[in-house]
N, C-alpha and C positions, 0 to 999 in steps of 0.2 A: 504494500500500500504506500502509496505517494500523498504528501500532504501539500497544498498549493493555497495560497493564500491572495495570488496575483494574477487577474482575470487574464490576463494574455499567455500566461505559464500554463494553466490551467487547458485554455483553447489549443495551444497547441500541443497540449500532451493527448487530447479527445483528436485533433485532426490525424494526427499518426495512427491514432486506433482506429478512425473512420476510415484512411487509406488502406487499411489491412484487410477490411471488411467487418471489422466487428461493431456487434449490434452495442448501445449504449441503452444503459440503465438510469435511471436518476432518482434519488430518492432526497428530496430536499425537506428539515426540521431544521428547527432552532435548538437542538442539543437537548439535555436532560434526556438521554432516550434511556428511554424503557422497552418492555417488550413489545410494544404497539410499533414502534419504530422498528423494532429487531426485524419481525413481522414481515415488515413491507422490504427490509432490505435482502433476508433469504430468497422473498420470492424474485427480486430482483436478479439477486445474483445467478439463480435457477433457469430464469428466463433467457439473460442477458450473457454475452459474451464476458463487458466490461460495466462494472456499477462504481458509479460517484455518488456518494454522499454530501448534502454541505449542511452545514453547519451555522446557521445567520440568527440572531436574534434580530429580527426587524423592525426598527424605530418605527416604521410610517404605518404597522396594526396595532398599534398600543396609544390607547387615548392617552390624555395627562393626568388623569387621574390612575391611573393604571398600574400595572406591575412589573414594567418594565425595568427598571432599575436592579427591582428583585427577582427577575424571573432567576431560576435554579439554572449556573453553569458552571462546567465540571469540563472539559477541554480534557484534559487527560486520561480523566474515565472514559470518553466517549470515545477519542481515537483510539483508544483500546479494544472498546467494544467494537470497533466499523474493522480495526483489524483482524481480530480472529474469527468474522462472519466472511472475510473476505475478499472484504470491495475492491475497486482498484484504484480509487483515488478518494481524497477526501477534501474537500474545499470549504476556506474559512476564511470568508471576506471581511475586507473589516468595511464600517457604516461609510466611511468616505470615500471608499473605490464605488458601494453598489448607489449611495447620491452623492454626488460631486455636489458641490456648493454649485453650481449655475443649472443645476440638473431643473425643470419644468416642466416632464412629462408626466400627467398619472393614466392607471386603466381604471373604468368605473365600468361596471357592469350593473347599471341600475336598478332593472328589475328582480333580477334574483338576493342582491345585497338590500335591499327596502327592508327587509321587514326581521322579526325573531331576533337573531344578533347584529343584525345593520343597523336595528331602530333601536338594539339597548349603548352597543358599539359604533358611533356614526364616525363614517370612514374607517372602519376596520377593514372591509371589503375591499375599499380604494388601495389600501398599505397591500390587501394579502394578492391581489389582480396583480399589481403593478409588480411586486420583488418576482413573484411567479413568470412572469413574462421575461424579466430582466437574468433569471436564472434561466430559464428555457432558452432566451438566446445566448447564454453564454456555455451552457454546456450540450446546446443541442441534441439532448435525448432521445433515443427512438422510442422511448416510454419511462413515463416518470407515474410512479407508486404512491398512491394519499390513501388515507384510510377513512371508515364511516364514520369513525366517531363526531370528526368534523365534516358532518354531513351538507349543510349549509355551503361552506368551505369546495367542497368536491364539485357541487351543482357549480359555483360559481366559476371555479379552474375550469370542468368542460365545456361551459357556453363561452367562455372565454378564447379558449383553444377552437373552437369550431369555428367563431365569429372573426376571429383573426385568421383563422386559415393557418392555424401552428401546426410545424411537419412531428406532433409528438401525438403518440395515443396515452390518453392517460387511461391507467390500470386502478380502478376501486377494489380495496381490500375488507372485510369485514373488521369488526370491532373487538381490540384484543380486552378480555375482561381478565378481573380478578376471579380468586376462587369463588368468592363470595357474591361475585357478580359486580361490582363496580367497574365502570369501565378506565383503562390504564391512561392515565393523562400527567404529565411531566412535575401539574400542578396538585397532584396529588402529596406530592411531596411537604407541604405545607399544614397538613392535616394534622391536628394531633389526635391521638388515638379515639379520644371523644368524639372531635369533631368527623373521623373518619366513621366511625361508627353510625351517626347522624347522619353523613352521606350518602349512605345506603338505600335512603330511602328513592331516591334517584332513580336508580336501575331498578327498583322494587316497583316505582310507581310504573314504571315501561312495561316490564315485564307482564304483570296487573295487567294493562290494557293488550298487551298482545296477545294473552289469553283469551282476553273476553274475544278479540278479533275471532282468537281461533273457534270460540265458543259458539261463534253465529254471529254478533252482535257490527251492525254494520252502521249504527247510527254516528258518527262524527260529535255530537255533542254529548252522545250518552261518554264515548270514549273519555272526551274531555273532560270531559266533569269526573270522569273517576280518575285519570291521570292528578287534576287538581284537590281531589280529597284525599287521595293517600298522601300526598305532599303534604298538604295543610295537617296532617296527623304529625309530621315531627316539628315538634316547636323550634328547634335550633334550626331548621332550613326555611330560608325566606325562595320565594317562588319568584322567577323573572318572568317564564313563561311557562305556558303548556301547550303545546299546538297538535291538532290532527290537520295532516297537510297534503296537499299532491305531489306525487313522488317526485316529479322534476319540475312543477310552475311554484310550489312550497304555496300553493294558496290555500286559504284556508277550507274545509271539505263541509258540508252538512250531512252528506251522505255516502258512503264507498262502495263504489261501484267495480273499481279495476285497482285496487289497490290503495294505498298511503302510507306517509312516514310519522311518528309519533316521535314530537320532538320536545324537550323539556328544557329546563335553565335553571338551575338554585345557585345561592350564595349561601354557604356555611362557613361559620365562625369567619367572616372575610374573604375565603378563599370561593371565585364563580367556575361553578363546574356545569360540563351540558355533555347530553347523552341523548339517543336517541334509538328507535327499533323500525321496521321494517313490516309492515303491515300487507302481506297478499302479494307481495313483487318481492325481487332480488335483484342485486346493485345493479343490472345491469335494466333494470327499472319497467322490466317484461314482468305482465301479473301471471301469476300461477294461475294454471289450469287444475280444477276438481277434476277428481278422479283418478 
């Protein structure tokens, strides 16, 4: 594994691998990985000839109120971890190479960033489009790897990638959970035992509703209202959202007919976590056939 920290070193170590003929992989985080990253990088390196990594904590999705400062990084645990999975290179830009102080472009993908985390996060979407584009052209991947958890997140990369006409396919992975069902997120690390414990009810409240789905129940508000009442049972978790949605317009559903995404939002003990299930389709957003 090679570590490159300078977008031109970087470019030309992928144009040598793309002369040879080898397929690229990408798997772009902000670090703290866990197994939800591990995840999307095996299947990468499985798929792929060669897989890059990078590693950017991104100023421009982090409001000012936010956890930027604090987000969890660990640089040496991580290229550890990208090393013995594999990869072939690992890239670690710093904030002035990926905006140049004269820099002026952003990407805004309107309608899929409006609502759920757009309208708790305004401009989050704009930060997560733009560094996505600006890593897509710099390591030119023939597939880059995100997973469900950031659901929201996924819809807005492939209308992005479609709408630009990007030479990348982007690969959806499912959501890597804990034993106990919590879904794996960097910001978990933040939790202390109580308030992890408190968390729980998160993934309980999805789960809850994916049930009733599988139960028969196809009313959109019945769903939501019981997403929102298991929540409302744990006092330590404040509620952002609770939404039954369409699986690729995220608008909101009254009734499901070919599927939905059940998507949630809590803040415990200060720390916002979001999770989401999959209602009658799979990622690749085709509804199951009965029978």
């Amino acid at each position: 594994m090679r570590t490159f920290h300078q977008i031109a070193e970087l470019r030309a170590h992928i144009r040598a691998a793309r002369d040879e003929g080898s397929t690229i992989g990408f798997v772009p985080t902000m670090g703290a990985l866990h197994e939800g990253h591990l995840s999307l990088i095996r299947r990468s390196v499985t798929d792929c000839d060669r897989t890059v990594v990078s590693i950017f904590v991104n100023p421009a999705q982090f409001g000012p109120q936010e956890d930027f400062a604090q987000y969890p990084r660990d640089l040496a645990r991580d290229s550890k971890l990208c090393q013995e999975e594999g990869i072939d290179a690992l890239f670690v830009p710093s904030a002035e190479d990926m905006y140049p102080p004269d820099a002026d472009t952003w990407i805004d993908v309107p309608g899929l960033s409006s609502s759920l985390e757009g309208a708790i996060r305004p401009g989050h979407f704009r930060g997560v489009a733009t560094v996505c584009a600006k890593l897509f052209n710099i390591v030119q991947p023939h597939r880059a790897y995100f997973g469900q958890k950031d659901y929201q997140q996924l819809l807005v990369i492939q209308r992005m990638v479609a709408d630009l006409n990007l030479p990348v396919t982007i690969v959806p992975s499912p959501t890597v959970r804990e034993p106990d069902g919590l879904a794996m997120s960097s910001r978990n690390a933040y939790l202390d035992p109580e308030a992890r414990k408190a968390a729980l009810v998160l993934s309980r409240a999805l789960m809850s509703a994916q049930a009733m789905y599988e139960a028969g129940t196809r009313s959109a508000h019945t769903l939501r209202d019981a997403l929102r009442s298991v929540i409302g049972e744990e006092h330590a978790a404040e509620l952002d959202y609770a939404e039954i949605a369409h699986p690729r317009t995220l608008e909101p559903l009254e009734y499901i007919e070919d599927g939905a995404v059940a998507l949630a939002a809590i803040r415990v003990a200060g720390t916002r976590l979001i999770d989401n299930v999959l209602l009658g389709v799979g990622l690749n957003h085709q509804p199951r056939r009965a029978g």
